[in-house]
N, C-alpha and C positions, 0 to 999 in steps of 0.2 A: 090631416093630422095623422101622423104615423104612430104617436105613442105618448100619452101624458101623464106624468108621476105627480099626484099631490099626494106627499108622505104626512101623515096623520099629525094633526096638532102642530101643522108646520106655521111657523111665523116667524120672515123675518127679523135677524138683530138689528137689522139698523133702518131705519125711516128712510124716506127718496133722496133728503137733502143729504143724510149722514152716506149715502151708499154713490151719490155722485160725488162726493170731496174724499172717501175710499178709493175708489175706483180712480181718480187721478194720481191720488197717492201710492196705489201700488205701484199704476204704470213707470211712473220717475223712476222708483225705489227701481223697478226689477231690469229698468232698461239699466240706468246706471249698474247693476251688478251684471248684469249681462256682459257691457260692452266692456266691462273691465274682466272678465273672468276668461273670456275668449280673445281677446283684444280685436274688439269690432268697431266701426267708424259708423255712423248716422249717416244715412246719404238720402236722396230724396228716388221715390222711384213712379214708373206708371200707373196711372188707372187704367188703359187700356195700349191696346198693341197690334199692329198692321194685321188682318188677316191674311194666312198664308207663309208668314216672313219664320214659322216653325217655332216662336218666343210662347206661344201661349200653353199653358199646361191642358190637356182632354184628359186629367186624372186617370180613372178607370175605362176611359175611353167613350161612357156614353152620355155623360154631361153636356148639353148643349149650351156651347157659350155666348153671350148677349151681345151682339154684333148692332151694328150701325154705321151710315154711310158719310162720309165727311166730304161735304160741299165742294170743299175748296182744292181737295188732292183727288176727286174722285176714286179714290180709295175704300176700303170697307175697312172698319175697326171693329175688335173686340176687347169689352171688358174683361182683365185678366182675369183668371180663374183662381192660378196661382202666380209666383216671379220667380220656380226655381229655374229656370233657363233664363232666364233675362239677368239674375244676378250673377249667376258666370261671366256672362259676356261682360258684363259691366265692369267685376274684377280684372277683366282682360283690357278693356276700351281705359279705363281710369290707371292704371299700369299699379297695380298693388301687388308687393313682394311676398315672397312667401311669409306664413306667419301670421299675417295680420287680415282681415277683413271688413265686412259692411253689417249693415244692418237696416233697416228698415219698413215703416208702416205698412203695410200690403192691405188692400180695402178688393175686396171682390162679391162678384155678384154670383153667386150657383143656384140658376133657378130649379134644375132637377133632383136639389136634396132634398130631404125628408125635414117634417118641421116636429118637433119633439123638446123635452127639455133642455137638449146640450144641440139640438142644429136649428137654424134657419136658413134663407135665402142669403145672408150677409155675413161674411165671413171678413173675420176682421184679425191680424195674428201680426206679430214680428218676424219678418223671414231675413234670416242670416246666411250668409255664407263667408270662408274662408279660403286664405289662397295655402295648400301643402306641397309637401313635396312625397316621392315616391314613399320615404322610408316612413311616412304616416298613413300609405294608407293600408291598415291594419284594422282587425281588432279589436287591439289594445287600446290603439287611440282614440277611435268610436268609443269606447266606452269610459276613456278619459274624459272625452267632451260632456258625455252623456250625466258623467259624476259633478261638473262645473254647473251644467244645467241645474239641475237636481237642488244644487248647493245655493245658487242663484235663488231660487225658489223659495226654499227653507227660512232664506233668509230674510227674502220678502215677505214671507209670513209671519216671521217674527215680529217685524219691524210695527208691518200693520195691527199686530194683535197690540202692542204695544199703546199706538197711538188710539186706537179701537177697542175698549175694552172688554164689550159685549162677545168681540169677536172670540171663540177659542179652538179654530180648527188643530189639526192635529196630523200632522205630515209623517212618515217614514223617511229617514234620510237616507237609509238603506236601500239600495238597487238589488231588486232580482234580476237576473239575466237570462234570459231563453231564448232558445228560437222554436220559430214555429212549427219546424218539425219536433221539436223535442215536447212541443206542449199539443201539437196530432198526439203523441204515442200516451201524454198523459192521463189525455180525454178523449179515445178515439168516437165517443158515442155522443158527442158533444158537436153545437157548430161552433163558428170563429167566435163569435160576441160570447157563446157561453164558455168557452175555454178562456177568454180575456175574463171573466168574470171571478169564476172560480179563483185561479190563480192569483189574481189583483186583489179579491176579497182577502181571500190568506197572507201575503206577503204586502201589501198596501203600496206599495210602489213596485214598479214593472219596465225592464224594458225588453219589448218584445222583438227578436233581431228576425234579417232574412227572410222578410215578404217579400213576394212575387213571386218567385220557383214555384213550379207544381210539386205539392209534396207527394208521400209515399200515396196516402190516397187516391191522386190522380190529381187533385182540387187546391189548387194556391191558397194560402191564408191570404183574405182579401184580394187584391189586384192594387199593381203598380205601373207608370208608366214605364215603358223600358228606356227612355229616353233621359233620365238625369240621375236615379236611385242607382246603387251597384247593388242590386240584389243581394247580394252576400254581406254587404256593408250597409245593411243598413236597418230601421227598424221604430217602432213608437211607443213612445214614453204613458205608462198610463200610470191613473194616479186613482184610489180607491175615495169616494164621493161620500161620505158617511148621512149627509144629509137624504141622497139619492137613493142611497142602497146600491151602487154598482158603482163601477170602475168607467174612468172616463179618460179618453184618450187627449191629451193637452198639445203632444209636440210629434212630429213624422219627421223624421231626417235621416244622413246617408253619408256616407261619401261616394262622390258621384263618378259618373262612367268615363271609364276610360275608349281611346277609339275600340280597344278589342274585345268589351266588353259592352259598349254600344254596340258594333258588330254583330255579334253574338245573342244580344237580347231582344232587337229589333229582326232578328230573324226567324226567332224562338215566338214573339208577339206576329208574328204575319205582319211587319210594318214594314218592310223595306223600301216602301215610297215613299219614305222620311229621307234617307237617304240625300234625295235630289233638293231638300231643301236648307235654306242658306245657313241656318244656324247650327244643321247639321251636318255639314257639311264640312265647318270650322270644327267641329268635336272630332269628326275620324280622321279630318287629315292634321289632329294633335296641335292647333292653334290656340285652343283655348286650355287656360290653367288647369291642372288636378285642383279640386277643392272638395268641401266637406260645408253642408249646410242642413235648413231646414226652415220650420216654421212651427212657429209657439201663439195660440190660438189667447190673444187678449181678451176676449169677454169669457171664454171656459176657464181662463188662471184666475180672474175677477169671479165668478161664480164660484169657484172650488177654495179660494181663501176666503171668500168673505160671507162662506156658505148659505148661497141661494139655491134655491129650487129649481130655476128655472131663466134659461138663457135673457130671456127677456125681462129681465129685473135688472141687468146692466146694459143693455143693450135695444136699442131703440129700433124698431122693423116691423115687420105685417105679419100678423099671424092667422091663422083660420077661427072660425065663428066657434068652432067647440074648443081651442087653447081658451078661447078670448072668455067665454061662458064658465070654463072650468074653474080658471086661475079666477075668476070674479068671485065665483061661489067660493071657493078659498080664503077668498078677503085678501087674495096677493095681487099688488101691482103690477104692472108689464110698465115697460118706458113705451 
């Protein structure tokens, strides 16, 4: 256990049975607002993906992913980590026009996170992506997207407060905008999670642009792969946790690498042995679409409207002996 928050006199508003027929009710409510807000398609996608064939996300690069051998193709398979390379290619293989895109459940397994109130081993989130063209990728557009998300959200929370009465979270529909240099110079004596903190408690909605670059420091806010984010385009949605006491990061999205800035990022990462493989190989010789995507974390949107404590009140998974003891002495459920 990396870190357990039980905030005083904390008790669930809603009983098991009332927080599982929640918890179906927002996902409808927020996919529907989703796919209409972005104009995204439901598609189906993998649980796992060839080892080697360059589809699989290594996040911050040192996540070991859950492999296993398949009988029948003598092959080795890995459980995704993430799909944001795999839903590229798909908007390319499926022939989607600019404009419009996908959507999809993404189920992963990440045995080397930390277990706490917002992580487990199971990560479960909506990842989208969209097919643009040159003159979107800006900016302005990212943070158009970012305003659709947002609003998607708000709404979802309405909706559910509505049919939920107990419920009465309380959202910012307001975006602050920063990057991560701008918020180094604000808190220089600060790390990443306490400058995310600060800033998210004050303004209660956050999107924090332009992770990955070394900033002035020397030291990147967090670590991205260079391999699908445009560093400069890109950034994560945090949303202030009033139950928790802290800011909690819901959504990571981008618009993603172009061949000369995959170029340029996988040389600046020491990776240029991506290079020689196949999915990367379609990104620099400019085969595959420009698009803009991401991933929006289902059980933290389900925790953060329907204000629980703790990942594990929506979300069904293994936890260690001292969650297991703590949240008991609490009198809070785990699924």
């Amino acid at each position: 256990m990396s870190k357990l928050i039980i905030p005083p006199g904390y008790k669930s508003k809603l009983n098991l049975y009332e927080t599982q027929t929640a918890i179906g009710q927002l996902k409808r409510i927020f996919e529907d607002n989703l796919s209409q807000a972005l104009n995204l398609k439901r598609v189906s996608a993998p649980l796992f993906v060839e080892a080697g064939s360059g589809l699989n996300d290594d996040l911050d690069g040192i996540q070991r992913p859950v492999g296993f051998d398949i009988k029948e193709t003598g092959r080795e398979a890995q459980i995704v980590q993430s799909l944001a390379k795999w839903k590229r290619l798909a908007l390319y293989r499926y022939g989607f026009p600019v404009g419009e895109g996908i959507y999809t459940d993404m189920n992963a397994i990440r045995r080397d996170d930390e277990i706490d109130n917002i992580h487990s081993v199971y990560v479960d989130q909506w990842d989208w992506e969209k097919v643009i063209d040159q003159n979107s990728r800006s900016e302005a557009y990212l943070k158009q997207t970012v305003n659709a998300i947002i609003n998607a959200i708000c709404i979802t929370a309405e909706k559910i407060k509505s049919q939920f009465p107990a419920i009465d979270v309380k959202l910012n529909p307001q975006v602050k905008y920063i990057t991560a240099q701008e918020l180094e110079e604000m808190y220089p004596a600060m790390d990443d999670r306490q400058r995310e903190y600060a800033m998210t408690k004050e303004y209660g909605t956050v999107f924090l642009m332009q992770i990955g670059h070394a900033l002035k420091s020397g030291q990147p806010h967090g670590h991205r792969a260079p391999d699908y984010d445009d560093w400069t385009l890109n950034g994560d949605i945090l949303f202030w946790n009033d139950v928790l006491g802290e800011a909690i990061e819901l959504s990571s999205m981008a618009i993603r690498v172009t061949p000369q800035v995959l170029d340029n990022q996988l040389s600046i990462s020491g990776c240029d042995y991506r290079r020689g493989l196949s999915y990367h190989k379609m990104l620099l010789s400019g085969s595959l679409p420009l698009t803009i995507g991401g991933g929006i974390g289902q059980s933290r949107l389900s925790m953060l409207l329907l204000q629980k404590a703790h990942i594990g009140e929506v979300q069904a998974g293994v936890w260690d002996d001292e969650t297991l003891a703590g949240m008991r002495a609490a009198g809070v459920e785990l699924l």
